[in-house]
Legacy VTK file of the C-alpha trace (Angstrom):
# vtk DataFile Version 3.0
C-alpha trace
ASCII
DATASET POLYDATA
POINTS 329 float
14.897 22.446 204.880
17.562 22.018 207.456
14.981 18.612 209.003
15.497 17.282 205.607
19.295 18.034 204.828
20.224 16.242 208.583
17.696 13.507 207.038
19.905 13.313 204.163
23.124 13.171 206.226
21.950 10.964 208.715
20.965 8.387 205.794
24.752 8.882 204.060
25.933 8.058 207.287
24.279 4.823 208.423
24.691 3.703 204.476
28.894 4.528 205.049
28.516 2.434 208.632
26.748 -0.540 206.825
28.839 -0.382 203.982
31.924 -0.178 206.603
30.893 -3.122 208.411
30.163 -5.430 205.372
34.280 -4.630 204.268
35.111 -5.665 208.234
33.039 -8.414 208.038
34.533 -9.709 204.570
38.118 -8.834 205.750
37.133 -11.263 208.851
39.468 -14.322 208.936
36.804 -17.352 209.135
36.902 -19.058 212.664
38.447 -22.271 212.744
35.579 -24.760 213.278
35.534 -26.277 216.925
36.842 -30.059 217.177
34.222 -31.793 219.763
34.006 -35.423 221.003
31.371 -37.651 220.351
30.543 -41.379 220.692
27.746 -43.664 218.750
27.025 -47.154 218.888
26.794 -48.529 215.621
27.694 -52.061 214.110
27.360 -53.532 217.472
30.453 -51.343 218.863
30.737 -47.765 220.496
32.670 -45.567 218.466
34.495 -42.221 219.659
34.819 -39.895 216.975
35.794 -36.408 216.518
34.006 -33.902 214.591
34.386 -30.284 213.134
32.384 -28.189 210.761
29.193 -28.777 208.619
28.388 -29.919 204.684
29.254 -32.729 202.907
30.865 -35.687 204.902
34.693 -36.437 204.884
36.065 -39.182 206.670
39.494 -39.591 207.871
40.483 -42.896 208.947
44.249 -43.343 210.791
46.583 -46.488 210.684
48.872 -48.601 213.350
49.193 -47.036 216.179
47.680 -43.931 215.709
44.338 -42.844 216.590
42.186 -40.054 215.300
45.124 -37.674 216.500
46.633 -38.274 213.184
44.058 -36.462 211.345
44.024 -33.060 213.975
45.490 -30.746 211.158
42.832 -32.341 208.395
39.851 -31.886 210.658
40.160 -27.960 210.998
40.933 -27.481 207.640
38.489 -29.408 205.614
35.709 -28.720 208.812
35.344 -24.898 206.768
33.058 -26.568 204.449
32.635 -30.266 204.956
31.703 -31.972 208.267
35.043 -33.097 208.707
34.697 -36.411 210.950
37.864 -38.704 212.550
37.107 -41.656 214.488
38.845 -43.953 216.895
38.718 -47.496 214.825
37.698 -50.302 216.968
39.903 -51.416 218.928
41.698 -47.806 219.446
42.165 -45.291 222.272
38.600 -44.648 223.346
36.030 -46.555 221.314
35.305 -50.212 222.023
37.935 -52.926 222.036
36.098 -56.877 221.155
38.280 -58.991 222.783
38.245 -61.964 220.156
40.232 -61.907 217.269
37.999 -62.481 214.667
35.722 -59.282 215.348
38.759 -57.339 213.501
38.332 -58.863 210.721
37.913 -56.138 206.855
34.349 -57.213 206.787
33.502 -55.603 210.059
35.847 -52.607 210.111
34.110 -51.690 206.715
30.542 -51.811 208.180
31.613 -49.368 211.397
32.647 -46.989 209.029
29.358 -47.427 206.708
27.398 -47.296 210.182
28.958 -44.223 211.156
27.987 -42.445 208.035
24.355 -43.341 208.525
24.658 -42.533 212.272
25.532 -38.820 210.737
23.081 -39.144 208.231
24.721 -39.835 205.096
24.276 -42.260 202.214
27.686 -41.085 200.525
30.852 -39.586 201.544
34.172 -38.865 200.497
36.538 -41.187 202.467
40.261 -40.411 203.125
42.941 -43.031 204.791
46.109 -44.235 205.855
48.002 -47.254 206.601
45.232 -49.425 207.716
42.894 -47.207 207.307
43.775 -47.443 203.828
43.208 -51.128 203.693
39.472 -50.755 204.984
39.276 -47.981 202.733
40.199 -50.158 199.851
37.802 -52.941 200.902
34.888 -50.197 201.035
35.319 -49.053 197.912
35.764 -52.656 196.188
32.668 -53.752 198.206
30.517 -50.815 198.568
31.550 -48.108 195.774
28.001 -46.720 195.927
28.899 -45.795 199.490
31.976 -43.301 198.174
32.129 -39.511 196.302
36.048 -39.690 196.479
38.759 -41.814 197.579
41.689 -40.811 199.387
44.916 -43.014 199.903
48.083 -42.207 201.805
50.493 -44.766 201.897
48.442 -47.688 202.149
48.562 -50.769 199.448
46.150 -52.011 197.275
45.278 -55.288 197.901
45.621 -56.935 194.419
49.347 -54.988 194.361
50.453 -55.765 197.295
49.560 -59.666 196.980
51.700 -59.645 193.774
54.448 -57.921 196.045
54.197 -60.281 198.681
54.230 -63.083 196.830
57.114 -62.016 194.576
59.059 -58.708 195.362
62.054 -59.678 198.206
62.197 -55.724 198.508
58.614 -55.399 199.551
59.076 -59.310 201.705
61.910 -57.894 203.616
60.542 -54.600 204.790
57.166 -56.334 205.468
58.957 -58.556 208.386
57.470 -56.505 211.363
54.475 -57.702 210.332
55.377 -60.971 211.922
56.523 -59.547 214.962
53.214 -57.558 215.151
51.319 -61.267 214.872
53.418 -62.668 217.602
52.006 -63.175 220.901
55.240 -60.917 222.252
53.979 -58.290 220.538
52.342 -56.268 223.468
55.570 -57.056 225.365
58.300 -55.858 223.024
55.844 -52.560 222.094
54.846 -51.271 224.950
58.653 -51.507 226.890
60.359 -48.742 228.489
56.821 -46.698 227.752
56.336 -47.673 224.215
59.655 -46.329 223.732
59.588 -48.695 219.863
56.340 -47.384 218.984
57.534 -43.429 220.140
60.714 -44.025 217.728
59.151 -45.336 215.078
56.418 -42.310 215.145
57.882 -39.747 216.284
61.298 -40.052 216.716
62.204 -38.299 213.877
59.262 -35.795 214.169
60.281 -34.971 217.481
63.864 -33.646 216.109
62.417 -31.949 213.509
59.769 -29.913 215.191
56.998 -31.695 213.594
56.033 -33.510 216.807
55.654 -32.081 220.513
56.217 -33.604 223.836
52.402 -32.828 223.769
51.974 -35.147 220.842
54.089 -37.748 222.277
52.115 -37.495 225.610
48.758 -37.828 223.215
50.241 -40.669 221.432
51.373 -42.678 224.658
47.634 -41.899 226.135
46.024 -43.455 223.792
48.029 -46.853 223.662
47.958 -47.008 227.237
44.281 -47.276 227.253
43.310 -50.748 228.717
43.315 -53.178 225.849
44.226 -50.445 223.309
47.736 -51.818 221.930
45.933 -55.331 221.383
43.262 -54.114 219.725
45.450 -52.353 217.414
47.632 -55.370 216.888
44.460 -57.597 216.316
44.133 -56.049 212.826
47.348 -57.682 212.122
46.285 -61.570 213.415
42.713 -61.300 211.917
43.856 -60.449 208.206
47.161 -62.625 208.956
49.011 -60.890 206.275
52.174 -60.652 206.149
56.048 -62.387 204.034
56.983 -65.464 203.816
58.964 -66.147 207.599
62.764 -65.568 206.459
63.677 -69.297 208.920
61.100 -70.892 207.016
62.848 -71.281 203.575
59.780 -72.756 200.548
57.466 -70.856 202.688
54.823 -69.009 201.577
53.354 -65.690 201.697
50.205 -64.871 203.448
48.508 -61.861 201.474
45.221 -61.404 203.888
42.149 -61.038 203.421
42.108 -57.013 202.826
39.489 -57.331 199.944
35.612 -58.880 200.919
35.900 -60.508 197.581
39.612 -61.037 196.498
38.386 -62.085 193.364
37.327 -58.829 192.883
39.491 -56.445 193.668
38.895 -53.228 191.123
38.046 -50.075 192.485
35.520 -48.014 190.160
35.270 -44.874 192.447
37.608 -41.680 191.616
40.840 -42.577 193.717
43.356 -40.036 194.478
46.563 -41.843 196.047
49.447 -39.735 198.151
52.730 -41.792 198.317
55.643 -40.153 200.789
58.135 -42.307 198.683
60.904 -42.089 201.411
58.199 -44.759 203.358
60.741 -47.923 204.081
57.664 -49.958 205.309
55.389 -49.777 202.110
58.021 -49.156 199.261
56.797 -47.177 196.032
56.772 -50.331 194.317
53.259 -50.432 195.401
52.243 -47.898 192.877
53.424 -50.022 189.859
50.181 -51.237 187.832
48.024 -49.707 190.241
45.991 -48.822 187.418
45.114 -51.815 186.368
42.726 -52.162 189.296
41.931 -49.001 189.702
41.017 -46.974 186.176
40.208 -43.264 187.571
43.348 -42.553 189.225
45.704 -39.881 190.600
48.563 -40.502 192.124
50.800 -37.449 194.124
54.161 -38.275 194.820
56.066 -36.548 197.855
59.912 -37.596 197.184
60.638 -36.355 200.706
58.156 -37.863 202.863
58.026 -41.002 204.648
55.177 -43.055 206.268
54.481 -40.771 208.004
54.122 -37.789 205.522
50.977 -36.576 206.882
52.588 -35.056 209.657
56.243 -33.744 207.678
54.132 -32.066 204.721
50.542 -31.232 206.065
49.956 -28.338 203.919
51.219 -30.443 200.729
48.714 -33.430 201.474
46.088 -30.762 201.926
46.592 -29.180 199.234
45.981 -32.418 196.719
43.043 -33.697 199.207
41.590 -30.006 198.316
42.267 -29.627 194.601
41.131 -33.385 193.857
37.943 -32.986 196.225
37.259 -29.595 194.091
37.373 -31.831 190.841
LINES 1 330
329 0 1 2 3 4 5 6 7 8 9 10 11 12 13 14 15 16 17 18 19 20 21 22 23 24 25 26 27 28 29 30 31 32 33 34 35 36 37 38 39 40 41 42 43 44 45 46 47 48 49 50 51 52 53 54 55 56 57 58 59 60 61 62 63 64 65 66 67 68 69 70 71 72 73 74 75 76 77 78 79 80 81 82 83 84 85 86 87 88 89 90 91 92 93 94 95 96 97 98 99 100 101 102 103 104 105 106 107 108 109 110 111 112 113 114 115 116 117 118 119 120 121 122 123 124 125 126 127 128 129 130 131 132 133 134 135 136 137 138 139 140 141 142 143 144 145 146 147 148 149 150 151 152 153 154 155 156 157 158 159 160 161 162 163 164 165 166 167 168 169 170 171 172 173 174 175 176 177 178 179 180 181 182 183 184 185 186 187 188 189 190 191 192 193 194 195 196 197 198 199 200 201 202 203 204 205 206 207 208 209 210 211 212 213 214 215 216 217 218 219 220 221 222 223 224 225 226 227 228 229 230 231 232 233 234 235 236 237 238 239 240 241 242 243 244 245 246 247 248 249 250 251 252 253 254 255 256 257 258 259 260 261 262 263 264 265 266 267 268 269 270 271 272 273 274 275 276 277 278 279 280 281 282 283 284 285 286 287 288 289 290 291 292 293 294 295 296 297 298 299 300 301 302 303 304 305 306 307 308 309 310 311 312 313 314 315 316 317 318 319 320 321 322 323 324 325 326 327 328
């Protein structure tokens, strides 16, 4: 009899540790997945990419002149349950640089990014951009929609909207004139001065004020431009597409609206598109968002009123927030 009682306590016991262990264990914050470097050739170019977590693909692409720094807050978050995946776009930081011109051209960008996801072993993926990201993610998803789950926009036009705006809106003409600069052979010149002291105001100035932005950012930032042949590479997306206003000394001139889309006869996207607009953005102006449905039928569009172009740094947990809820959909 007493064998069997200390049986009987011994077995209440180990059930109270178990059942003890399983409440730590739940109570557990979940690790933030690891970010790790990687490289893969694919498309004919080596690619540097950064990865975290496991499941379904994501892919974050950045925009002039960032790299895949831009998407460091993204990556952790969305890594819990996707394979969260950021590369360096050709011609950035540490993946390859083609020296001619034409090799930036939408056609090509589109196929590294359609390479990559085969390189990970994917057919589909949800795909989420900005800037000129944004423009090769808009020319995937007019050329390839099969390729895409979801699409995710920050601040980056449409190509059939932003043709019209081009073309017709002197708002949208006059804040598109750095884009002429950025085609000028001086561009290298007047952007990387005083250590990319332009480029570090126009990024971070503001960011660095606010607290958004670190001197460890803005070391990170002027690291990757300074990579041999990075700025020009970054430019080059610029003088392939050759988009940009009319030249304001040029009066009867006209507008040159790119080549953003692989067919611009065809610009509708059919894929579920979520778009984020900071609408404070004095580069892209919200203008861009006015019959945006008319190309693109299953649509969502988030307005921040207080963020700029760069709202994916001033509001992380805001853009996160409708990534995650329109992902969930």
């Amino acid at each position: 009899m007493p064998c069997y009682a200390d049986q009987m306590n011994y077995s209440r016991l180990t059930a109270g540790l178990l059942a003890l262990t399983a409440i730590t264990l739940m109570a557990e914050p979940k690790k933030t997945p690891e970010l790790t470097d990687h490289y893969a050739e694919v498309n004919g170019v080596k690619l540097h990419y950064i990865s975290a977590g496991k499941g379904p693909l994501i892919i974050f692409l950045h925009g002039f002149p960032e790299f895949w720094y831009e998407w460091k807050n993204q990556l952790a978050v969305f890594g819990a349950d996707h394979l969260s995946v950021a590369p360096d776009m050709r011609g950035y930081n540490l993946s390859a640089k083609p020296a001619e011109v034409d090799q930036y051209q939408v056609k090509y960008l589109i196929e590294d990014v359609r390479a990559l996801a085969a390189h990970l072993g994917y057919k589909k993926f949800t795909l989420v951009a900005h800037d000129w990201g944004g423009a090769v993610a808009w020319a995937l998803a007019i050329a390839h929609p099969e390729c895409l789950d979801k699409l995710i926009i920050v601040n980056a036009p449409h190509p059939g909207v932003f043709a019209r705006l081009l073309s017709e809106d002197p708002k949208q003409q006059q804040a598109s004139q750095y884009m002429l600069m950025f085609r000028s052979p001086q561009a290298e010149t007047t952007l990387s001065a005083n250590n990319y002291a332009l480029l570090t105001g126009i990024v971070l100035g503001p960011g660095l004020k606010t607290g958004v932005f670190t001197e460890d950012d803005k070391k990170a930032y002027i690291d990757a431009w300074s990579q041999p042949g990075a700025l020009t590479g970054g430019l080059n997306y610029y003088r392939a597409a050759q988009v940009g206003p009319p030249a304001p000394a040029a009066p009867g001139a006209v507008p040159s609206t790119g080549n953003f889309a692989v067919d611009p006869t065809k610009v509708a996207v059919s894929v579920p598109t979520l778009v984020i607009w900071g609408e404070k953005d004095t580069a892209l102006l919200t203008e861009n968002l006015d019959g945006l449905d008319q190309f693109v039928p299953h649509l969502t569009i988030k307005r921040i009123p207080d963020g700029s172009h760069w709202v994916i740094h001033e509001k992380p947990d805001e853009v996160n927030g409708y990534i995650r809820e329109f992902i969930r959909k």
